[in-house]
N, C-alpha and C positions, 0 to 999 in steps of 0.2 A: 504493500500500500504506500502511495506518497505520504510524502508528511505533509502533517495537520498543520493550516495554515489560518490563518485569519484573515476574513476578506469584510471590508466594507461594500456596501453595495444601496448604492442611493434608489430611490424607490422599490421597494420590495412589496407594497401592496397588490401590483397586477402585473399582468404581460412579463416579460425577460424577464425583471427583478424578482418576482416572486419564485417562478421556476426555477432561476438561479442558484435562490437562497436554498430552497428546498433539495436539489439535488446535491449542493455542497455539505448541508448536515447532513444529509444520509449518508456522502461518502464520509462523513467526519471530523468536518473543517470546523470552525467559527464563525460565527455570521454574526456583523454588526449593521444591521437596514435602517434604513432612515425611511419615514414614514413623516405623515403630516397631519394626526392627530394622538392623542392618548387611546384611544378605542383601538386604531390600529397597533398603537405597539402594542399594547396589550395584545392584542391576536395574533401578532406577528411571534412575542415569545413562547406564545405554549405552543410552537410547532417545533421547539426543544428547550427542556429548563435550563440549561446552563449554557448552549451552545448560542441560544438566538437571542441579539441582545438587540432590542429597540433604542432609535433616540429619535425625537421629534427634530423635523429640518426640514422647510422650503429651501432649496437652492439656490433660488433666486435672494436669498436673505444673507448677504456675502457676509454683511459683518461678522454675522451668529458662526462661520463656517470654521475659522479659523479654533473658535474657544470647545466646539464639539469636538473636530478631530484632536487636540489636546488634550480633552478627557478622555475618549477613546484611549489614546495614548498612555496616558496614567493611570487608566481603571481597569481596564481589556487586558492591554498589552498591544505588543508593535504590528502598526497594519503592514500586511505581508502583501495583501492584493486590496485596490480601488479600484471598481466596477463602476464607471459613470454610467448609470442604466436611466437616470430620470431623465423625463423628455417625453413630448405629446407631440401631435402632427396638428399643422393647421392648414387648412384648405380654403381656396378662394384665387381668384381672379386677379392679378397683379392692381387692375386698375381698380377693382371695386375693393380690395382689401387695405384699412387703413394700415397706416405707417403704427400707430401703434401696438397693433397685432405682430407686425416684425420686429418691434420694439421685444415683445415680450416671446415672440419665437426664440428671438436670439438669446436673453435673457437666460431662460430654461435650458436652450438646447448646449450653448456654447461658452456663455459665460457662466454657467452653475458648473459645469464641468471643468471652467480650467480653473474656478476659483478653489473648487476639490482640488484639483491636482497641486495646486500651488499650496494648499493648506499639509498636505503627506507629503512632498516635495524635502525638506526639509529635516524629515525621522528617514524619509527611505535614502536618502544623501549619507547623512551621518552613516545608517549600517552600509551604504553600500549594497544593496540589497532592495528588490519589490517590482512589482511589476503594474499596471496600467493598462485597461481595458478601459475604451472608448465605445459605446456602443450606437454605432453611426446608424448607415440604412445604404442598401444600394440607391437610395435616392440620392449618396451624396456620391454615386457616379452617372446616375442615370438620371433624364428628366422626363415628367410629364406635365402637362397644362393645366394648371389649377393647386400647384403645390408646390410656389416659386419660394416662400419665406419657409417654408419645411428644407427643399432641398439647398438651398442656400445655405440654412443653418448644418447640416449634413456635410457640406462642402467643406466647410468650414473647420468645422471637427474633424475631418482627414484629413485635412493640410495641417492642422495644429498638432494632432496625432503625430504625423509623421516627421516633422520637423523637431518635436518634443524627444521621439524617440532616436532622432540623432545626437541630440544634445547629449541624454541621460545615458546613453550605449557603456558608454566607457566607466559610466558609475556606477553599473551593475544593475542598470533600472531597466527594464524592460517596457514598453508602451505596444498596444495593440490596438487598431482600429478595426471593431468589429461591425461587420457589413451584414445585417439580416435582409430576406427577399420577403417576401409574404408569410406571413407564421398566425395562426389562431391564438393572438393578443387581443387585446382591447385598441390596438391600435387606430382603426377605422371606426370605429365604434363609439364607447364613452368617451374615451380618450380625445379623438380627434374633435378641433374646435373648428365651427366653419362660418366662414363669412357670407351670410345672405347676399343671392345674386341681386344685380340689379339691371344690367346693361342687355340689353337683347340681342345686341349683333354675337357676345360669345357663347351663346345657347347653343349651336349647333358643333361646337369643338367641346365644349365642357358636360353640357348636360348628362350626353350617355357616360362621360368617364365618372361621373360622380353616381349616377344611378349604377353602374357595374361596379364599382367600390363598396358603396350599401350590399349590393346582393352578394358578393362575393365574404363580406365579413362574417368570420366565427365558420369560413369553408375552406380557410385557405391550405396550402397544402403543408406546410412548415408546423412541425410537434415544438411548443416551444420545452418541452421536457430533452429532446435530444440536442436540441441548439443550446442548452443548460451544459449538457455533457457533454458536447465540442468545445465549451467554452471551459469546461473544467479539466480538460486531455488538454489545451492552451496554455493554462494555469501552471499545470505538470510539466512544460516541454522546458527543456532547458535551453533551448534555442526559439522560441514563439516568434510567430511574425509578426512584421508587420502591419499586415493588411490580411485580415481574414475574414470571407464571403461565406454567407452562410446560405445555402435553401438554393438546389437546381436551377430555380427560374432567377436566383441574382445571378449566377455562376453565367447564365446563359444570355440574361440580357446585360452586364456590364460586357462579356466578351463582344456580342453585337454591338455595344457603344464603342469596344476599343479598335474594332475594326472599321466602322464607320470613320472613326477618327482619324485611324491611320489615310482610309481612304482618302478622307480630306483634305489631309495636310500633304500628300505626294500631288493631289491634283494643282494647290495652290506654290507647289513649291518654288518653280519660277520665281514667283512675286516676291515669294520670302527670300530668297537671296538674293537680290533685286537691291536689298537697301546697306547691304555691306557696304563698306569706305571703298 
């Protein structure tokens, strides 16, 4: 068996986090979740008495982040793995979606995550030691129309992800961007916030993708109990990647983006060297 580790893991009330947590007690680990009322932590610990430890925390609430992971620190003991797993999808129309809806995309998606990382940054430095799990979406390689401030924030998080993981390489810190395709979460569902349409001319590119997103939610093909345990054989590698894509249909449509891409950029290549000195 690996060794028992302790993983913090932000959101663990639904979707990834919860499955997460659950499959990491059963193999053994520690689990410290962060949840956003007292009813949940409560329920979050009797899914083991000693191992599941609750602490209340919106992400978005940077001040409070820094004095949480601290006690963690001094009460727990040393966080071995950060799971950035909070984060919602928001859907809507660039134009009919206010700016402060991206405000608070990003908020959730990108700044609670690197303000976590910045706050364990610090204990995993000192040991030399810990690892970092990002959990993105193939939306932050792929795009569709009507989930501009989703996949933006996505985007975001992989490029931070992996620049973070150059940095820390050599300090014994490991970072991982993990890429889920479709999984039976709450993701489409409660979870996702949506901006009432209002503009008529993009009814005919938006409407049906939004109605196949409804029909398709709670059918998708992705077990988030086995994408829990891809993510805990990651945990275990002593070499973990980068960049890891989870669910047949990311695996198949980031490759169709990256080939598209390629195609792209050999068609345009002329032009791009065109502006050398």
């Amino acid at each position: 068996m690996a060794a028992t580790k302790t993983l913090l893991i932000t959101g663990v009330s639904s979707g990834f986090g919860k499955a997460l947590a659950q499959e990491a007690l059963a193999a053994g680990h520690r689990v410290v979740g962060t949840v956003r009322s007292e009813q949940a932590r409560r329920k979050f610990e009797t899914l083991a008495v000693s191992n599941a430890i609750g602490r209340i925390l919106d992400v978005t609430d940077f001040d409070a982040i820094d004095d949480i992971v601290g006690n963690i620190e001094a009460t727990v003991g040393p966080i071995d793995v950060l799971v950035n797993n909070a984060g919602y999808g928001h859907e809507g129309v660039l134009e009919e979606s206010p700016l402060a809806e991206m405000r608070r995309q990003f908020d959730v998606n990108v700044f609670g995550a690197v303000a976590m990382m910045k706050a364990v940054l610090p204990y995993m430095r000192h040991r030399r030691r810990g690892h970092i799990l990002n959990i993105t979406s193939m939306g932050g390689y792929i795009t569709l129309p009507g989930i501009s401030y989703y996949c933006g924030s996505k985007f975001a998080l992989e490029g931070i992800s992996e620049v973070a993981g150059k940095e820390l390489k050599a300090l014994g810190i490991a970072v991982t961007a993990v890429a889920p395709g479709s999984f039976r979460t709450d993701w489409a569902g409660r979870s996702m916030v949506r901006t009432p349409r209002a503009i008529a001319d993009y009814d005919d590119l938006f409407d049906p993708i939004r109605e196949a997103r409804l029909q398709k939610s709670g059918k998708q093909l992705g077990d988030p109990a086995k994408a829990a345990r891809a993510m805990l054989h990651v945990i275990d590698s002593e070499s973990p990647p980068a960049h890891l894509l989870l669910g047949s249909d990311a695996l198949n449509l980031v490759r169709q983006k990256l080939a598209e891409l390629t195609t792209e950029i050999n068609q345009w290549e002329t032009i791009t060297r065109s502006t050398d000195g």
